[in-house]
C-alpha positions as CSV (number, residue, x, y, z in Angstrom):
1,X,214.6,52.7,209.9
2,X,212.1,55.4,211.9
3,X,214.0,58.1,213.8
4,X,212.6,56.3,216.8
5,X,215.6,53.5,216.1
6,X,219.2,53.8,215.3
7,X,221.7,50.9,214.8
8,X,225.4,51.4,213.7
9,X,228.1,48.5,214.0
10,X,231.0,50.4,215.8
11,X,233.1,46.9,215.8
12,X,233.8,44.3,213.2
13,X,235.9,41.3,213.7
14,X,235.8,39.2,211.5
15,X,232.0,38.5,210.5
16,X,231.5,39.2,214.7
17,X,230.2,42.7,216.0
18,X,229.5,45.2,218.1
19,X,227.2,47.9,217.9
20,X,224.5,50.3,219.5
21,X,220.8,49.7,218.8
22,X,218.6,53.1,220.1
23,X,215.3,52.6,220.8
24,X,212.5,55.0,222.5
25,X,213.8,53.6,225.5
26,X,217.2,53.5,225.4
27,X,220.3,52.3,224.2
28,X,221.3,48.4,223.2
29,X,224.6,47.7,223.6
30,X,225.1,44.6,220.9
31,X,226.0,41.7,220.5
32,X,223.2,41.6,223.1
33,X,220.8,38.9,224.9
34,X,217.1,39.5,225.6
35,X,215.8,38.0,228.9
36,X,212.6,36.4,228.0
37,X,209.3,38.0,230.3
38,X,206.3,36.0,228.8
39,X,203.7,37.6,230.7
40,X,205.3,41.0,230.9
41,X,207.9,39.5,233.9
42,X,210.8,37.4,233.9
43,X,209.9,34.3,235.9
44,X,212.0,34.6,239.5
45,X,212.9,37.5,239.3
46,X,212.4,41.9,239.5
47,X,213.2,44.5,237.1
48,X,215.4,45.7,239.5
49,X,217.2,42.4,239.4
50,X,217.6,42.9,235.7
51,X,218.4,45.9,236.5
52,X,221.5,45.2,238.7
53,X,222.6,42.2,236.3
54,X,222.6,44.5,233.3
55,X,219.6,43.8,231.2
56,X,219.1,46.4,228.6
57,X,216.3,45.0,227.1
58,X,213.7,42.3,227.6
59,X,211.2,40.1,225.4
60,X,207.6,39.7,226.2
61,X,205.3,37.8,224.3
62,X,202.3,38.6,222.2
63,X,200.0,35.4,222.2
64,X,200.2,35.1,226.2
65,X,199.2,38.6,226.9
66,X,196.9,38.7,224.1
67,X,194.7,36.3,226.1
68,X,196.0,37.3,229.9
69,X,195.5,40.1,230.7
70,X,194.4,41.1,227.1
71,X,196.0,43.6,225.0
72,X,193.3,46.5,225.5
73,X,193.9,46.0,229.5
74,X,197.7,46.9,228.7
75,X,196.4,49.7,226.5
76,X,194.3,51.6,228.6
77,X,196.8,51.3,231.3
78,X,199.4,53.2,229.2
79,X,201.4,50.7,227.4
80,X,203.3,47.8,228.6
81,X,206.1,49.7,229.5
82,X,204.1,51.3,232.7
83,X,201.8,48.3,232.9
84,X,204.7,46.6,233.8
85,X,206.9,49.1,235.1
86,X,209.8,48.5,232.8
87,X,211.5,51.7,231.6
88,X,213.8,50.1,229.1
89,X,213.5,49.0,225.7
90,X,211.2,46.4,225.2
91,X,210.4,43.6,222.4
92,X,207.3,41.9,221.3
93,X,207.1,38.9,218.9
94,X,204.3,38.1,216.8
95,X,203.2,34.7,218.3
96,X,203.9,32.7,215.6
97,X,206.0,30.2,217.6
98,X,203.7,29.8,220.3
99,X,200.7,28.9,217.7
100,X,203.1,26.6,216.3
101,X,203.9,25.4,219.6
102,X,200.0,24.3,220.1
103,X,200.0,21.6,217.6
104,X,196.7,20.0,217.2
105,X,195.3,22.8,218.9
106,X,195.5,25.0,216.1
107,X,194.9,24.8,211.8
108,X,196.6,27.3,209.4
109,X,195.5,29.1,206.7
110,X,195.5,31.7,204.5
111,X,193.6,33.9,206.7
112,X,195.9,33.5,209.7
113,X,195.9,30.9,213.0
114,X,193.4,29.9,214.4
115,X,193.6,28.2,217.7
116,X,192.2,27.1,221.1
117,X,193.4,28.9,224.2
118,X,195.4,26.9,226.9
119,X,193.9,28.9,229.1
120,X,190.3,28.6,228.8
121,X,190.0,26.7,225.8
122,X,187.9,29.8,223.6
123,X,188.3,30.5,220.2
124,X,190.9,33.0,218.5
125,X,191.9,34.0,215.2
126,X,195.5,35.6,215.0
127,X,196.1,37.0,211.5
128,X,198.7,39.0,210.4
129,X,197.1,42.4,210.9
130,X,195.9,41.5,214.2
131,X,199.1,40.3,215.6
132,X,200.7,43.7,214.7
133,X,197.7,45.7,216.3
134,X,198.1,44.0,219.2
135,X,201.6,44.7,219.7
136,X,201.0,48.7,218.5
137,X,198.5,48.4,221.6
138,X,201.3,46.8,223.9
139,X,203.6,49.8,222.8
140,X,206.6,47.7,222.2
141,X,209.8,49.1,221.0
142,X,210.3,46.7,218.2
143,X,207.8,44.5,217.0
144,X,208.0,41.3,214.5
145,X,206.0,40.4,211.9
146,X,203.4,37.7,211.9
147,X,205.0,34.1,210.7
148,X,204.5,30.4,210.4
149,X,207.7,28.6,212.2
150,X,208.5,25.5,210.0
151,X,209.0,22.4,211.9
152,X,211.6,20.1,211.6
153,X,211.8,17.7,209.8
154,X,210.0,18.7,206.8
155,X,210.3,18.3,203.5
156,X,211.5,21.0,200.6
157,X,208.2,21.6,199.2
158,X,206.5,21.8,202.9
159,X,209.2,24.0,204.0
160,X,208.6,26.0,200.7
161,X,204.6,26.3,201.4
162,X,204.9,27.5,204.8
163,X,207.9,29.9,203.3
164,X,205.5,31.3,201.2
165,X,202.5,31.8,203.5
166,X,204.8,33.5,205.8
167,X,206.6,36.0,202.9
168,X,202.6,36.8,202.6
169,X,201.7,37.5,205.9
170,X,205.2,39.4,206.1
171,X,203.5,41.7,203.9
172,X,200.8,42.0,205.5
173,X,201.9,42.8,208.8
174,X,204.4,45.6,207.4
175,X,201.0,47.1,205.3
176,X,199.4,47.1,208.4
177,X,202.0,48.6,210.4
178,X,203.1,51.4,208.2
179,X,199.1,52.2,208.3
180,X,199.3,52.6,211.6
181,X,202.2,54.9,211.6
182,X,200.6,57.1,209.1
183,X,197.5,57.4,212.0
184,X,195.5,54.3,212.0
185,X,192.3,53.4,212.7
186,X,189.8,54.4,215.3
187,X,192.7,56.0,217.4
188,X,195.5,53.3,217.5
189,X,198.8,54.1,216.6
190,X,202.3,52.5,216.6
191,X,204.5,55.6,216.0
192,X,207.9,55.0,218.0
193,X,207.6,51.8,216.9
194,X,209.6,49.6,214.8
195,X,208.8,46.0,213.1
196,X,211.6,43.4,212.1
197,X,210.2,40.7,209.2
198,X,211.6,37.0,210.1
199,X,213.2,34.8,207.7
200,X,212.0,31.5,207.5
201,X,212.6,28.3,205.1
202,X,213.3,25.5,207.3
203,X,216.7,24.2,206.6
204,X,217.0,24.4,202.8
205,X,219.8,27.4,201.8
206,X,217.7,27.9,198.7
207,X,214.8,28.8,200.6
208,X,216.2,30.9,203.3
209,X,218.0,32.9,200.5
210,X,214.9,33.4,198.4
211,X,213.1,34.0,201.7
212,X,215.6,36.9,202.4
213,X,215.2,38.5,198.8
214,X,211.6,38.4,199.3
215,X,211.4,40.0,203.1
216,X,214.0,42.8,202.2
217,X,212.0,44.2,199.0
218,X,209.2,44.5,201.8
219,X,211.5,46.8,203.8
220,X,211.8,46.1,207.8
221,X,213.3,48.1,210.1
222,X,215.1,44.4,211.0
223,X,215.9,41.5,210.5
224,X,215.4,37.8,212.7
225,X,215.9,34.5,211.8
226,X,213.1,32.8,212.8
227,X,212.6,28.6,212.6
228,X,215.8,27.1,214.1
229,X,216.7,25.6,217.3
230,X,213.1,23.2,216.9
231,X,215.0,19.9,216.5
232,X,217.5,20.1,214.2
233,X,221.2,19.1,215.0
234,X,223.5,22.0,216.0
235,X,226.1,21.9,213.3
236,X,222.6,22.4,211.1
237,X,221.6,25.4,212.7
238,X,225.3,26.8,212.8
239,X,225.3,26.7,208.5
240,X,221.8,27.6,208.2
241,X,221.6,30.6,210.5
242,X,225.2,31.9,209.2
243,X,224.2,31.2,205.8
244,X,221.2,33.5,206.3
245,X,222.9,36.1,208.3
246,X,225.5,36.9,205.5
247,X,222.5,37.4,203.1
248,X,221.2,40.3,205.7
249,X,221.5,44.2,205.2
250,X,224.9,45.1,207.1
251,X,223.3,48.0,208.6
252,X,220.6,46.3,210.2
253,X,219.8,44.3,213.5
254,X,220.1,41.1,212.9
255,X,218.1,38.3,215.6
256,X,218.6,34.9,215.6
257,X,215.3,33.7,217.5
258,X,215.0,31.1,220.2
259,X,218.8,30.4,220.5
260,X,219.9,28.6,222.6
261,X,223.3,27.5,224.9
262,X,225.5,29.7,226.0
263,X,228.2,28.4,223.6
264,X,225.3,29.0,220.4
265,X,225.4,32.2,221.2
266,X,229.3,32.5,220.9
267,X,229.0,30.6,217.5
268,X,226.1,32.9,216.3
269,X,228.4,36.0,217.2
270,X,230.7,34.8,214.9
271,X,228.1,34.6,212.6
272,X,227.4,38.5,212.7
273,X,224.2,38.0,214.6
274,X,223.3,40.5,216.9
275,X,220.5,40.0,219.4
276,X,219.4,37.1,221.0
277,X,216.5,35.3,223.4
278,X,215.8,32.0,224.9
279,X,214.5,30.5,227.8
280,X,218.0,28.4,229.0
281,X,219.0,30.4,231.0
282,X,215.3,30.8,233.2
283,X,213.6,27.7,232.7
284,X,217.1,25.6,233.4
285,X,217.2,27.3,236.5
286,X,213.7,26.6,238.3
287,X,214.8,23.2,236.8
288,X,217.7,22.9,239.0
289,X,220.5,23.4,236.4
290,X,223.1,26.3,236.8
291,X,225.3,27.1,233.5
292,X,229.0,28.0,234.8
293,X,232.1,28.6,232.6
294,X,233.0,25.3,232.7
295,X,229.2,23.9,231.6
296,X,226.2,22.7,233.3
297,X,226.1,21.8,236.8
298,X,222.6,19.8,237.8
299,X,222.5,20.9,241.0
300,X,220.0,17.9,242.4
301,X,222.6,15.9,242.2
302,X,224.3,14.0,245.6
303,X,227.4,14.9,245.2
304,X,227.0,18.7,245.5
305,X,225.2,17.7,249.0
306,X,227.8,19.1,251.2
307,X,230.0,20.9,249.0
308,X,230.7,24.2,250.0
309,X,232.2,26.3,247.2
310,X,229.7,28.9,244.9
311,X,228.2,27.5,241.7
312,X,230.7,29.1,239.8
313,X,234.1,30.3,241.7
314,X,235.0,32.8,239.0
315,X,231.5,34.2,238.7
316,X,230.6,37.4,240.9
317,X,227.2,37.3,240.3
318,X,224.9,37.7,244.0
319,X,224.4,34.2,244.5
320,X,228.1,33.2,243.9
321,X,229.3,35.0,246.3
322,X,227.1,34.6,249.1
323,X,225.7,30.7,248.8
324,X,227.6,27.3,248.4
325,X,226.1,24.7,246.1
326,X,224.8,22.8,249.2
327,X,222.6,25.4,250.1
328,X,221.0,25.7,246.6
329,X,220.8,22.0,246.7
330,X,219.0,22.1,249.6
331,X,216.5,24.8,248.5
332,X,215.8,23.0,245.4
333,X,214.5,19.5,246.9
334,X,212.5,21.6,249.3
335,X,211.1,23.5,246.6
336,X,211.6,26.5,248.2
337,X,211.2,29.6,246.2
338,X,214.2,31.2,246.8
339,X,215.9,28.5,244.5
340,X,214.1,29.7,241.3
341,X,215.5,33.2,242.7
342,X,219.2,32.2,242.9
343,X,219.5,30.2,240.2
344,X,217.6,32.4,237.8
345,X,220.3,35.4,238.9
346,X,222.9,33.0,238.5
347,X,222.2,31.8,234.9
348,X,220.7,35.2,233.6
349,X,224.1,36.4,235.2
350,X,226.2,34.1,233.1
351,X,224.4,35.0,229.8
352,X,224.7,38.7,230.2
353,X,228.7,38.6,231.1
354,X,228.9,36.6,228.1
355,X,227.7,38.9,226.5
356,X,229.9,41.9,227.7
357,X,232.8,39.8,227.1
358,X,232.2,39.3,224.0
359,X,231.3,42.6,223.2
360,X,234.6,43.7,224.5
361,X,236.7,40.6,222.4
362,X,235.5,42.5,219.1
363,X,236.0,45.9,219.9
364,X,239.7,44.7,221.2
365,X,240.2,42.3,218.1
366,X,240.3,39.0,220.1
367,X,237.0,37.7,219.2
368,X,238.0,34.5,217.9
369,X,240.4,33.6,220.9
370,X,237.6,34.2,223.4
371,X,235.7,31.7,220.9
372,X,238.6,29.1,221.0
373,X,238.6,29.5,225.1
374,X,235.0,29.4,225.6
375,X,234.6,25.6,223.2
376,X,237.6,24.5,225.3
377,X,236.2,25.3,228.9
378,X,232.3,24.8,228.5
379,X,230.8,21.8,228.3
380,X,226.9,20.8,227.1
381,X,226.8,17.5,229.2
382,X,225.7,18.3,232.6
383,X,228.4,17.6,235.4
384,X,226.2,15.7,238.1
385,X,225.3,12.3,238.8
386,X,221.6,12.6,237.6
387,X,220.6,13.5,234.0
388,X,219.9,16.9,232.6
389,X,217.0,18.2,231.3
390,X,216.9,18.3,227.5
391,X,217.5,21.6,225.8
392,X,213.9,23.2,225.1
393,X,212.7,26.6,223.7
């Protein structure tokens, strides 16, 4: 790893642990959780907010500001750090998933992706060199590696294809990268940074595992699992990304991307993952759906009309303790904003204690009974009297 970033484990239990990741911009307490800012913010909410509920580091993402505001923009204003006024540490991915995500808006190759904006419909070709200037321009503390995420379902040998075209853009991206470090081109430089390659191969152990031999003999500074979480069942992604995890260097970060619920995360602990991101807990909130100890509360639904107790009565988050679920009901069918606000504290809350706590259970050797608590008090299925909104990433 550069001297930029550090990680030591300080805590095993079991497979679980706990450890410090030290970046440019500070310290990572792990197992940790990654709010998700798109555009440089996290929807419904301040850095100070993030601040206050403990976020130590956040994820942007590359594709969205490559095309808004642009990543020169972001350069000449000093970074994305200042751009955006966060001080902390501070992740970019690659925008593979969000190509994948554009579907018939976008053809593959060898070369890279090329692909149609969504927001003015021009023309763009992402390759694996340019993905990892534009993220040396963004001034990111870590940055990933260029990848193709494999749908599911898929068969072997498609899984295998798109395996291989991302172990070759893999490469890529760290040749660029390490030229970069050693003074670039034209002025740009990455140094402080650091770049994790992503292990792909769909669902297939044999392919993750040759995946992983392949990525390490390029030598990242990390390590994410990348490709999960897009469809398959649960008890699928459990093997798969545990499998993989196991396979990884013991000395570095490991990332499990996109995932997931609250109680994936406890899962993937166990698995020795460290670091995670999603968009549950955000997008689940403007959506009306707080996540509590005991599971999901839909909070549209009638019954929560006049009821006066918090969202959560053993939460002491800001908007438990000052607003009953009757209010936030209310705000919700008026759309007012201050219900993306509340329940976005809530939920990002929720994730980040979780966190902590589990944090804590492995440095105090409890881990697993905190994981036999936590599958016996939350629930996926949405306690209301209206449908939930389906799990997305």
């Amino acid at each position: 790893m550069p001297d930029s970033l550090e990680f030591r484990v300080t805590h095993t239990d079991g497979l679980a642990r706990r450890g410090e990741l030290a970046t440019p911009h500070g310290v990572v307490q792990t197992p940790a959780f990654m709010p998700v800012g798109t555009g440089g913010a996290v929807k419904a909410v301040t850095h100070r907010d993030l601040l206050d509920l403990g976020a130590e580091i956040i994820l942007a993402n590359t594709y969205h500001l490559f095309l808004r505001p642009g990543d020169a923009l972001i350069a000449d204003a000093g970074g994305l750090h200042r751009f955006a006024g966060w001080s902390g540490p501070l992740l970019t991915d690659s925008g593979g998933y969000q190509v994948f995500s554009l579907g018939r808006r976008r053809t593959i190759s060898e070369q890279g992706a090329c692909f149609r904006s969504h927001v003015d419909g021009t023309r763009h070709l992402l390759t694996p060199e340019g993905a990892t200037e534009i993220q040396a321009r963004l001034g990111s503390d870590i940055a990933m590696a260029f990848d193709e995420c494999t749908p599911y379902p898929v068969t072997w040998d498609e899984a295998r294809r798109s395996m291989e075209l991302t172990a070759r853009w893999g490469r890529r991206s760290r040749e660029r990268f390490l030229h970069l470090q050693a003074g670039g081109a034209g002025g740009l430089t990455n140094r402080g940074q650091a770049q994790f390659g992503i292990i792909q191969g769909g669902v297939f152990p044999d392919l993750r595992e040759r995946h992983v031999r392949e990525t390490l003999s390029i030598g990242f500074d990390g390590y994410a699992i990348g490709g999960l979480s897009v469809g398959e069942p649960t008890a699928v992604m459990y093997d798969v990304a545990g499998r993989t995890a196991r396979l990884l260097p013991a000395d570095r970060p490991r990332y499990l991307m996109g995932v997931g619920l609250p109680d994936d995360l406890v899962e993937m602990v166990g698995r020795g993952i460290d670091l995670f991101d999603c968009v549950v807990p955000t997008r689940n909130a403007r959506n009306g759906q707080l996540l509590t100890r005991s599971g999901r509360i839909n909070i549209r639904g009638a019954r929560y009309a006049a009821d006066g107790r918090p969202p959560d009565p053993e939460c002491g988050c800001y908007t438990c303790r000052h607003f009953s679920r009757a209010y936030l009901r209310h705000l919700h069918l008026a759309n007012e904003i201050n219900a993306a606000t509340l329940n976005t504290l809530h939920n990002l809350h929720f994730y980040l204690d979780t966190m902590r706590r589990l944090g804590e259970a492995i440095m105090f050797g409890t881990f697993e009974t905190f994981r036999q608590g936590f599958r016996q008090t939350f629930s996926r299925r949405p306690r209301s009297g209206g449908g939930g909104t389906a799990r997305s990433q």
